[in-house]
C-alpha positions in Angstrom: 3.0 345.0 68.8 3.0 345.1 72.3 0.8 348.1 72.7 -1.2 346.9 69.7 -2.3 343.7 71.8 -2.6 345.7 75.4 -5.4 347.8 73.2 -7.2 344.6 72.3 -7.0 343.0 75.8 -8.5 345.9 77.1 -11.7 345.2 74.8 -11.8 341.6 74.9 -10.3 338.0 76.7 -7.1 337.3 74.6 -6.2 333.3 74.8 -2.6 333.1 74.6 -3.4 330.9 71.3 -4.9 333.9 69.9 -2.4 336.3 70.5 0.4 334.2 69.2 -1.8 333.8 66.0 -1.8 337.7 65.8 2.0 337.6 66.1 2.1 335.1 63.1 0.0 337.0 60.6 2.0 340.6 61.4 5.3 342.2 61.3 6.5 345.4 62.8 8.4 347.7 60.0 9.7 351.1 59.5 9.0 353.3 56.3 10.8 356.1 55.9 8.9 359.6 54.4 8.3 359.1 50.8 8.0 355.6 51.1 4.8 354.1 49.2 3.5 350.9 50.9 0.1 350.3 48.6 0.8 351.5 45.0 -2.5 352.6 42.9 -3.1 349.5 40.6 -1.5 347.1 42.6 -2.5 344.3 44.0 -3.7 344.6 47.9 -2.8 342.2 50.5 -2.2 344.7 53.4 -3.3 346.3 56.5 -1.6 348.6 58.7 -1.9 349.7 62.3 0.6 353.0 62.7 2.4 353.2 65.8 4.4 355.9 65.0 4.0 358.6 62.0 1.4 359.9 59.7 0.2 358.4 56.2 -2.1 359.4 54.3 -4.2 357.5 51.1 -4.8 359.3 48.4 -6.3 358.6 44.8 -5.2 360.1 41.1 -7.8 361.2 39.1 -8.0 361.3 35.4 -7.0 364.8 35.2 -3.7 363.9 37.1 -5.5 365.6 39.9 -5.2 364.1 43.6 -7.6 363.5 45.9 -6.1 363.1 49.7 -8.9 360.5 51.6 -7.4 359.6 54.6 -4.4 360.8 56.8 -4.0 358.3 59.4 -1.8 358.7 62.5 -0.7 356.8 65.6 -3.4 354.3 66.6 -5.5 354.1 63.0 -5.3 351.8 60.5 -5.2 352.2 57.3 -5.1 350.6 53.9 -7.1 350.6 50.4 -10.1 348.4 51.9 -12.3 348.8 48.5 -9.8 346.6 47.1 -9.3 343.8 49.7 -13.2 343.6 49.9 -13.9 344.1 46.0 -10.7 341.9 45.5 -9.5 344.2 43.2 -6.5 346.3 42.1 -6.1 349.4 44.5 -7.9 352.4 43.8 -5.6 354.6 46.4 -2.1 354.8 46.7 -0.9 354.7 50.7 2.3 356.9 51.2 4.4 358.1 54.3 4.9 361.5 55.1 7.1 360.9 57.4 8.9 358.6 59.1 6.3 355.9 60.1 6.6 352.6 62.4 3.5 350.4 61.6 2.3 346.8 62.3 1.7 345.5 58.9 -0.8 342.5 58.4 -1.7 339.7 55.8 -5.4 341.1 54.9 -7.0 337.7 54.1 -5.8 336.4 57.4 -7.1 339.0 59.6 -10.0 339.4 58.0 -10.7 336.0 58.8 -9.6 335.7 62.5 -12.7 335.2 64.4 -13.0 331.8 62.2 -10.7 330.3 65.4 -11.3 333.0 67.1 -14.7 333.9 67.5 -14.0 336.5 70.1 -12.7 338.7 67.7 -15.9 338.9 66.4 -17.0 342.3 68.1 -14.1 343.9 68.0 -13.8 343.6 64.2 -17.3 345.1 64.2 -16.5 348.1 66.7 -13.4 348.8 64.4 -15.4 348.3 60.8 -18.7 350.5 62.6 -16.0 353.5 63.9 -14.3 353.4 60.7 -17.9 353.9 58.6 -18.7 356.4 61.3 -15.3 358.3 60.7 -16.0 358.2 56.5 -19.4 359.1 57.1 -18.8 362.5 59.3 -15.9 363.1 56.8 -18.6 363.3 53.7 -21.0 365.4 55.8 -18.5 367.8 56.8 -17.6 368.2 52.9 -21.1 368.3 52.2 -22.5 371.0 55.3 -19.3 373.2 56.8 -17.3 375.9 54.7 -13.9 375.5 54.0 -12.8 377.1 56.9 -15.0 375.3 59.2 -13.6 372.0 57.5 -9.7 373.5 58.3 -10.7 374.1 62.2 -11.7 370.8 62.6 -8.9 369.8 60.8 -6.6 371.7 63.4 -8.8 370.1 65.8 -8.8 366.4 64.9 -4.6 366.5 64.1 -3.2 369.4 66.0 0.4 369.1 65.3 0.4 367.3 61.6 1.0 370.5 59.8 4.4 370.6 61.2 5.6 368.0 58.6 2.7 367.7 55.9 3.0 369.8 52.9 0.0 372.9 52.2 -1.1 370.6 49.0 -1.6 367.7 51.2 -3.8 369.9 53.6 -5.8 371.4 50.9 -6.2 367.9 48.8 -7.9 366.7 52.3 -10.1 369.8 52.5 -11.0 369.5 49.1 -9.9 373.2 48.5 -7.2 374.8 46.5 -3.6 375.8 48.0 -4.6 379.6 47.3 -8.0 379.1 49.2 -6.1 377.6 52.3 -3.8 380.3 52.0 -6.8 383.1 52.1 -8.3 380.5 55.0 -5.1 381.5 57.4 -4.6 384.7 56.4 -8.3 385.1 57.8 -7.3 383.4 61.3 -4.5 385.2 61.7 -6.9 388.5 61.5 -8.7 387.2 64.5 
């Protein structure tokens, strides 16, 4: 939580008030690889900062297909937002692919932190515009670069994560078949 509240401070005056409200509406826990912390259907009531670890959000379709939309690592949050917002059951299911040490908040309560602490106010903003900015590029790129162009920038954006994610995980966040990432590295490896 520490280094949670040091990245706030650097962004913005934190009353000791406001940071021992933060403290009250968290809790630091460990999930272990495997472990699903938002279940498709569910209800949501969760946000989660990682510290530590990779998770990734993913949805089901109704050809039992999945669909990876996130993979979130140390610093991002992450959580089934449609849901909290619509105030609906969860359209994604949030799982750990590894080991994964995360700050987990009440939703409602953060959401609704710059009520008595209006200085909150901006950074909610900054982290709600980078995270439309981040979904945004992420269409584009599905839309405008190839598959291999989408698996660079992949490499680029998490260079070590295919250490301890599985080949369907990658391709269900490329929005390409196993056998296409397969004929993808075979083709870099030519170079």
């Amino acid at each position: 939580m520490r280094d949670l509240i040091e990245k706030i401070k650097s962004s913005l005056d934190l009353s000791p008030e406001a940071e021992e409200y933060l403290y009250s509406i968290s809790a630091k826990r460990t999930y272990s690889k495997g472990e699903v912390l938002i279940q498709q259907g569910q209800n949501v009531n969760k946000v989660f900062f990682i510290l530590e670890g990779c998770l990734r959000s993913y949805c089901i379709d109704k050809g039992g297909k999945e669909h990876t939309l996130q993979l979130a690592i140390k610093n991002w949050w992450i959580s089934d937002y449609i849901a909290i917002h619509n105030n609906e059951s969860a359209t994604l299911t949030i799982e750990c692919l590894k080991e994964s040490s995360v700050i987990e908040f009440d939703s409602k309560k953060l959401n609704n932190i710059f009520i008595p602490f209006p200085e909150f106010e901006p950074f909610q903003r900054n982290l709600l515009e980078r995270h439309v900015v981040s979904l945004h590029q992420r269409i584009l790129n599905q839309l405008q670069l190839t598959a291999a162009e989408r698996y660079d920038l992949f490499l680029e954006q998490y260079p070590d994560i295919e250490q301890f994610i599985r080949n369907y995980h990658i391709a269900s966040y490329l929005g390409i078949t196993q056998e296409s990432l397969s004929r993808i590295r075979v083709e870099k490896n030519k170079k």
